[in-house]
N, C-alpha and C positions, 0 to 999 in steps of 0.2 A: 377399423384397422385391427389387424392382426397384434395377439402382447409382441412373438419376433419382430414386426415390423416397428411397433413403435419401441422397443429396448433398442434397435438398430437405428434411430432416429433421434433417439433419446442420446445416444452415442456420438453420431454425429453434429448432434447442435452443441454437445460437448466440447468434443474436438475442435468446432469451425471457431468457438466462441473464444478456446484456449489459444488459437492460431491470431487471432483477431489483436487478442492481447498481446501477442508477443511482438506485432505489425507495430500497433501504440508504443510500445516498449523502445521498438528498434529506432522508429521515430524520435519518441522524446531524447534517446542515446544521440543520435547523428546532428539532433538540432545544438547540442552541446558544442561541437564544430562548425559549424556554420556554414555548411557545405551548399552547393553551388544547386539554388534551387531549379534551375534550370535544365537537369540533367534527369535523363527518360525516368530514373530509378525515385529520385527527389519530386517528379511529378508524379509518379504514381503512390508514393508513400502519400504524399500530401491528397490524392484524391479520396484515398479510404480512407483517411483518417481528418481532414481539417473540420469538414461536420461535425464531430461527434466531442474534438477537444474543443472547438470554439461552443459549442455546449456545454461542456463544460465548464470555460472559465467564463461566461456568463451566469449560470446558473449556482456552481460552487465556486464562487471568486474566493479563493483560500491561497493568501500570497502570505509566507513566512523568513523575517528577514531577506527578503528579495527572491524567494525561490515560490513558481508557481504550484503548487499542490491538486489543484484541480483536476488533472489530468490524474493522479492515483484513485483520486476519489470514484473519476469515470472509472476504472480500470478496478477498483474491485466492489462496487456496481454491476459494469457488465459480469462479474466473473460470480455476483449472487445473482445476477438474471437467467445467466446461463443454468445457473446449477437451480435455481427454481423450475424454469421449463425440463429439463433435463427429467428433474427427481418429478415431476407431474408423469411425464410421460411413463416414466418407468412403474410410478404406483397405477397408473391407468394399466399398465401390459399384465401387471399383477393380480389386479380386480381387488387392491386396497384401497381403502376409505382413501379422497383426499384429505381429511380431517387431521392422517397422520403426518401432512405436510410439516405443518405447526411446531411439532417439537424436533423434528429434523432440522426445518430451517434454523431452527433458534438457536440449536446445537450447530449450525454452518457459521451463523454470523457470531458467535461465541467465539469458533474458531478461529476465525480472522481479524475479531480484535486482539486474541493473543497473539498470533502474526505481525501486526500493526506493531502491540507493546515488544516485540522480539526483536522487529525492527529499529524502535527507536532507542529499546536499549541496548545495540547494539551500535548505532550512533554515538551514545552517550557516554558506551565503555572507550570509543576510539575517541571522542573529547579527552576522557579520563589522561588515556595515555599519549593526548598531544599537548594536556596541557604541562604535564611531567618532561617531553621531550623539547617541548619547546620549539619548533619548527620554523624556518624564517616567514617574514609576514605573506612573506606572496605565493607561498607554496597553493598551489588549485585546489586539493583535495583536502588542507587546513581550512581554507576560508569554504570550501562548499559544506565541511563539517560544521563550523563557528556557523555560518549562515542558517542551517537546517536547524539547529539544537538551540540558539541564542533563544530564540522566542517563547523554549519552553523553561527558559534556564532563568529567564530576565526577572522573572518575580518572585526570585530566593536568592538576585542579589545581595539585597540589605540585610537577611535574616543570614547569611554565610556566607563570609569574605572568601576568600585565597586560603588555602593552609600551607602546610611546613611545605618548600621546594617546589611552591604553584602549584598546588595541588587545586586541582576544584571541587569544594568541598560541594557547590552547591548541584554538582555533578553526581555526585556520590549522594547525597540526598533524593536529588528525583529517582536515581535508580533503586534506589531504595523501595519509593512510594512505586514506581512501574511494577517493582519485584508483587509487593502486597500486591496492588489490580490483578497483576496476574491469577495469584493463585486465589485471588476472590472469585472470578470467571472463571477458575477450573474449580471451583466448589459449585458451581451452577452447571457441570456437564455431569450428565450419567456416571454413575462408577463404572 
C-alpha cells in the first residue's frame, strides 16, 4: 500500500472509531430515560452497540455506588485501539520504525488518565459546591453526583468529618491527592 493510501486509512479508522463512540455515548445518554425500545431508532442503537457493552459489563464489571462504569472503560479502550491502529498505520506510510510506537502510546495513555483525573475532579469540585448548597434529597443530578463520587470519598470518612457550613472536607482532600497524581503524570510526558 501506498503511505497516501494508508495516512487516508489511518484517517478513517479514526474517524469511524470516534463516530462509534459517540453511537455508545448517545446510547448510554437515552438509556438514562428509558425510552421505548421498541422504536426503529432504539433497535438500531441497540444493534451496534449491545455486543460490545454486554462485553463489557461482563468483562470490566465496575459498578460504583449503583452506577455502571464499564461501559467508560469500553469507551476509552476503543478510543486507545483506535489510536494504536491509527498511529501503526501512519508510522508504516512514514517508513518509521514501529519500535516508535512505545513511547507515543505511553504518552496517549498518560494522557487519558489525566482526562479521567479532570474528570473526576471535576465531579468532586461540583460535590464541593452541592454540599455547601445543600440541595433537596431528590434532586437527579445531586444523587447521580453523591452516587459516582461516594465510593471514592467512603474511605476518608473517619479520617474527615463535615467542616464549618457542611463543607466536605473529605472532598477537598481527595482533590487535593487527584491535583498531586496529576501533576505526577505530567512529570512522566516530554517537555
Amino acid at each position: 500500500m501506498s503511505s497516501q493510501t494508508l495516512t487516508q486509512l489511518a484517517q478513517i479508522i479514526s474517524v469511524a472509531v470516534n463516530v462509534y463512540i459517540w453511537i455508545i455515548i448517545i446510547r448510554i445518554i437515552l438509556s438514562w430515560f428509558q425510552p421505548n425500545p421498541n422504536t426503529p431508532f432504539m433497535r438500531f442503537l441497540s444493534k451496534l452497540t449491545d455486543g460490545p457493552l454486554y462485553f463489557a459489563r461482563r468483562t470490566f464489571p465496575l459498578r460504583l455506588g449503583g452506577l455502571d462504569f464499564s461501559p467508560l472503560i469500553l469507551i476509552i479502550l476503543l478510543s486507545l485501539a483506535g489510536y494504536l491502529v491509527s498511529l501503526t498505520m501512519l508510522l508504516k506510510a512514514q517508513d518509521i520504525p514501529l519500535v516508535h510506537i512505545f513511547p507515543i502510546m505511553a504518552v496517549k495513555i498518560i494522557a487519558t488518565l489525566q482526562s479521567i483525573i479532570i474528570l473526576i475532579g471535576i465531579l468532586i469540585v461540583i460535590r464541593l459546591i452541592l454540599s455547601l448548597a445543600n440541595p433537596s434529597y431528590g434532586n437527579p443530578l445531586a444523587l447521580f453526583i453523591y452516587a459516582a463520587t461516594e465510593p471514592l470519598l467512603s474511605p476518608l470518612r473517619r479520617w474527615f468529618p463535615y467542616g464549618p457550613g457542611g463543607l466536605d472536607v473529605k472532598a477537598l482532600v481527595f482533590l487535593a491527592g487527584l491535583a498531586v497524581l496529576y501533576l505526577l503524570l505530567g512529570q512522566l510526558l516530554p517537555g
